[in-house]
C-alpha positions as CSV (number, residue, x, y, z in Angstrom):
1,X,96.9,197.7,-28.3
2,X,95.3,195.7,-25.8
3,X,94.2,197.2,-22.0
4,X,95.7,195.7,-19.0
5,X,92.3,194.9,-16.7
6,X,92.6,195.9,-13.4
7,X,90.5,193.8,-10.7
8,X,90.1,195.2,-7.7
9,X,89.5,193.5,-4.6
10,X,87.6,195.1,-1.3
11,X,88.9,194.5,2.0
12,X,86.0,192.4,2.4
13,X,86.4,190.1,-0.4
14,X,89.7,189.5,0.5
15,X,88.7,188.1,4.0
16,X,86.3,186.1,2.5
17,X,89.2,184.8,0.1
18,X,91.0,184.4,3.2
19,X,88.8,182.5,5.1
20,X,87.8,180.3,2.1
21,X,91.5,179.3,1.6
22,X,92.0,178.5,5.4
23,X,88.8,176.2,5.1
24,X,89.9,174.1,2.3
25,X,93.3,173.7,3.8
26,X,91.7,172.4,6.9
27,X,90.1,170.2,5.4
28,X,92.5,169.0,3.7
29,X,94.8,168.6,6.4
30,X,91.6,166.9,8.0
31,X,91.5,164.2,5.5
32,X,94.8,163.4,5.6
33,X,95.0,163.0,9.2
34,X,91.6,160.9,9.2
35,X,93.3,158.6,6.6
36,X,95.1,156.6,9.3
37,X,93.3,155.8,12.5
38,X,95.8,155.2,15.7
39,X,95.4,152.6,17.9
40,X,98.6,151.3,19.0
41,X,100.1,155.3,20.7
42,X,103.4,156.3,19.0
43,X,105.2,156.1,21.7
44,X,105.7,152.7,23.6
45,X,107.1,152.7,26.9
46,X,107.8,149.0,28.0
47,X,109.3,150.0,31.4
48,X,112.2,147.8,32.7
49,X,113.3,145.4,30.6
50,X,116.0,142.7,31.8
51,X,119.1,142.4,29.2
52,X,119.0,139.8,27.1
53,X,115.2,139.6,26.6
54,X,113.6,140.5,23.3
55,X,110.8,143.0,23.4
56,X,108.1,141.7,21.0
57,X,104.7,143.3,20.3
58,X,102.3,144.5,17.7
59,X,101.8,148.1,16.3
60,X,97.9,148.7,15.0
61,X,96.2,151.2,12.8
62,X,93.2,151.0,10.7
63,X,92.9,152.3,7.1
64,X,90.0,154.9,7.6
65,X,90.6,156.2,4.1
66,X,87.9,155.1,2.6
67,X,89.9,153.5,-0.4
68,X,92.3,150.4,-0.9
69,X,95.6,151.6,0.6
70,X,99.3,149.1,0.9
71,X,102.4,149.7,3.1
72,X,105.5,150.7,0.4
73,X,108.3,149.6,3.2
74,X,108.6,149.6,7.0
75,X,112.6,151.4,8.1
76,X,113.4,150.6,11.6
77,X,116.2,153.2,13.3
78,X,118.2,150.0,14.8
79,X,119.9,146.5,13.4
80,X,118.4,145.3,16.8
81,X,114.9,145.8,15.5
82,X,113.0,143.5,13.2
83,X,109.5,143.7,11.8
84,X,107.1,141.6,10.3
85,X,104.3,142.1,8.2
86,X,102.9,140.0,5.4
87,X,99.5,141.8,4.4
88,X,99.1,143.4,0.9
89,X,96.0,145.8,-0.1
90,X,95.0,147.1,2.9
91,X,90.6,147.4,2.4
92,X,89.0,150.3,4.0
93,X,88.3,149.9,7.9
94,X,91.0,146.8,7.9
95,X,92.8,147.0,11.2
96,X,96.5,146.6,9.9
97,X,99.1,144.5,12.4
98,X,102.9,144.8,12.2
99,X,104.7,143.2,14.6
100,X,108.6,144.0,15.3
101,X,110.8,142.4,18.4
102,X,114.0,144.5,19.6
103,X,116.7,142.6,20.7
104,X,118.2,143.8,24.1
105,X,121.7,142.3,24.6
106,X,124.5,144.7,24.9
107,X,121.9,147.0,25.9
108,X,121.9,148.8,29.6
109,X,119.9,152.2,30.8
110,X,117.1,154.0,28.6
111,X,116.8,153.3,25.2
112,X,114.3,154.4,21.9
113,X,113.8,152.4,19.3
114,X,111.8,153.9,15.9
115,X,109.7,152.4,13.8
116,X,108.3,154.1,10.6
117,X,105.8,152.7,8.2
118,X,105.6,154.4,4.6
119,X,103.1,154.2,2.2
120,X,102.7,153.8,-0.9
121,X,99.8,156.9,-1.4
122,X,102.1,159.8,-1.6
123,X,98.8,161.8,0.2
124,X,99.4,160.1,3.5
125,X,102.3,160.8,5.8
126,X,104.7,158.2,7.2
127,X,103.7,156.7,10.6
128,X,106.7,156.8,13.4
129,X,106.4,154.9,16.8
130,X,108.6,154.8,19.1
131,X,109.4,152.1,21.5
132,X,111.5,153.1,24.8
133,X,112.8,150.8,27.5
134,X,114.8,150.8,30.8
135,X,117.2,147.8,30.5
136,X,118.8,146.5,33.2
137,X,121.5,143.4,34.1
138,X,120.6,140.9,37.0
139,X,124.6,141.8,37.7
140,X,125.6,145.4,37.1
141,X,128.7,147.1,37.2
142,X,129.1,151.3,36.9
143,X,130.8,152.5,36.0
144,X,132.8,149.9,33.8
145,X,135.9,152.1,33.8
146,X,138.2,154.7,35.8
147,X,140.6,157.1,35.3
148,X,142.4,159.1,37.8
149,X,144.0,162.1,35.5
150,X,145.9,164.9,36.2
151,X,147.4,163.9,39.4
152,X,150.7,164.6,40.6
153,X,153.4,162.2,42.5
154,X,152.9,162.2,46.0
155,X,153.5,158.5,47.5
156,X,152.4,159.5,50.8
157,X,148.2,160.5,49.5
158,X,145.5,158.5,47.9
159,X,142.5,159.5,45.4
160,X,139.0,157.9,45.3
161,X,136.7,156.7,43.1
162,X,133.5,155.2,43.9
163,X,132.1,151.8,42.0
164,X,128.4,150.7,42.6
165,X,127.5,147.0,42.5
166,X,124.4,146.0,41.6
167,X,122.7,142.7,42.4
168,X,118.8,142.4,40.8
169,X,118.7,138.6,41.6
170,X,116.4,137.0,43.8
171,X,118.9,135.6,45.5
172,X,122.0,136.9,47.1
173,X,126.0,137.0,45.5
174,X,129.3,136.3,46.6
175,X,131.9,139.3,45.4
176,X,135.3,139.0,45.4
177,X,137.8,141.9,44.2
178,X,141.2,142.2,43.3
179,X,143.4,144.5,41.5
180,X,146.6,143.7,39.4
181,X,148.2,147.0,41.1
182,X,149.6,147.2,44.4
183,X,148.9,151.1,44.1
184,X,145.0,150.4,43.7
185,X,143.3,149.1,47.1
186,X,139.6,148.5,46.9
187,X,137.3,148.6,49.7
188,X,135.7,146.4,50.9
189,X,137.2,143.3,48.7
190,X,135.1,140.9,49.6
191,X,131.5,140.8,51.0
192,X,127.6,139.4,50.4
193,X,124.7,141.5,47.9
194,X,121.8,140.6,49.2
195,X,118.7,140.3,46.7
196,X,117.3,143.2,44.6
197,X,120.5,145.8,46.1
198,X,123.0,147.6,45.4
199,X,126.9,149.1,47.5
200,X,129.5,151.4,47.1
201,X,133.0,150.2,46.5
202,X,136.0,152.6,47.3
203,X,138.8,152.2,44.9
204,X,141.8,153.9,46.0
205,X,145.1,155.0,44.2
206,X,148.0,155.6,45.7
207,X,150.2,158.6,42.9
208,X,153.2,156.9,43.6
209,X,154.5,155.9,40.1
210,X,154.4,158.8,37.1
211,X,153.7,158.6,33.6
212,X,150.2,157.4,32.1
213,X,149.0,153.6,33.0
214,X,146.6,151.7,32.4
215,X,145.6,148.6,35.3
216,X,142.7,146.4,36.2
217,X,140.7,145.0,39.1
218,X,138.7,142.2,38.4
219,X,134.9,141.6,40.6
220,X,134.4,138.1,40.8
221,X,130.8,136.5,41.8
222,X,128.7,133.1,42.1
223,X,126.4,135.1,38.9
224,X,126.9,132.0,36.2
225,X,126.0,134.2,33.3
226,X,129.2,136.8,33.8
227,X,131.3,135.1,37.0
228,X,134.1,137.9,36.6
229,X,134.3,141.0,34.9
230,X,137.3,143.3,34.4
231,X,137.1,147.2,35.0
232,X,139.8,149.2,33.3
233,X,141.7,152.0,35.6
234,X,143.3,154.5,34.0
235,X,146.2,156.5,35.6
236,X,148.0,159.7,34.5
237,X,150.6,161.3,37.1
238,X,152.6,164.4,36.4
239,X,156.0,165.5,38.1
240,X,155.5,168.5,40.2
């Protein structure tokens, strides 16, 4: 019958273990993140962007592997996003250079955009940038739609809303608003933007017809690229 051999381990020798263990996996996870060198920061903030203009740049890194490396594929998180890269083996110290371009229409406010380069060495993590942007519209509209709920009939009140006008032209617009619904007043209806400003418009409703409804005013300017543009009002008024 064969003895089962017992080792035994000091408290001492199992710190050493300890530390010996902690070393190697630094410096492992040293190697790994010394594999890529950053030069273009993972996240890209582009600042205001007008709608309708494509954001196009380069993303950079450098293979500081020390050995041949290649790109497997390159995911973007958006349709709106392309890339381009053409390079195959990637030689140590070669400065690799994708580009990508994000198309902005449709687009309005803050938005992120990722990019993620895989490789093919299963040793080195995936790269993720992100690119962010504030997009913004020469002629801006918020919000694009109202709805006054939960209201009872009472001909003889009103309810507001507020809509903001935005003009970030160089030059001053003609507006010009009207409403489909003699129960929807807007104020003012007609007046000048100057350049690079914004005002308030006061839409009021008047509770006087009951069920749920659905209405329009439609803001009319000298802007060529959108001269009108419908807001939807929604309506819902109860019996008392």
């Amino acid at each position: 019958m064969i003895k089962p051999v017992l080792i035994h381990f000091s408290l001492n020798h199992t710190h050493h273990i300890g530390k010996i263990i902690l070393l190697i996996l630094l410096s492992i996870s040293r190697a790994n993140a010394e594999d890529i060198k950053i030069i273009t920061p993972r996240l890209i903030d582009r600042g205001r962007v007008q709608e309708d203009t494509n954001i196009t740049d380069h993303i950079l890194f450098i293979n500081n592997s020390g050995k041949v490396i290649s790109i497997d594929r390159i995911r973007s998180s958006c349709g709106c996003t392309t890339t381009r890269y053409s390079q195959g083996y990637i030689l140590p110290g070669d400065t690799v250079n994708i580009a990508y371009t994000i198309r902005t229409a449709g687009f309005r406010g803050v938005i992120r955009k990722t990019i993620t380069v895989y490789f093919k060495e299963q040793n080195i993590n995936p790269l993720t940038y992100t690119v962010q942007a504030n997009i913004y519209q020469l002629f801006d509209i918020q919000p694009r739609y109202l709805y006054f709920s939960d209201l009872y009939y009472n001909p003889d009140t009103t309810v507001t809303e507020m809509l903001s006008i935005q003009n970030s032209q160089d030059k001053s617009m003609v507006i010009n608003i009207h409403s489909d619904s003699k129960l929807i007043k807007v104020t003012p209806a007609s007046f000048s933007l100057k350049p690079n400003t914004s005002k308030e418009v006061v839409i009021a409703y008047t509770p006087a017809q009951k069920g749920y409804h659905l209405s329009y005013i439609t803001v009319k300017s000298d802007y060529l690229a959108k001269p009108e543009v419908k807001i939807s009002i929604f309506t819902n008024v109860y019996n008392y």
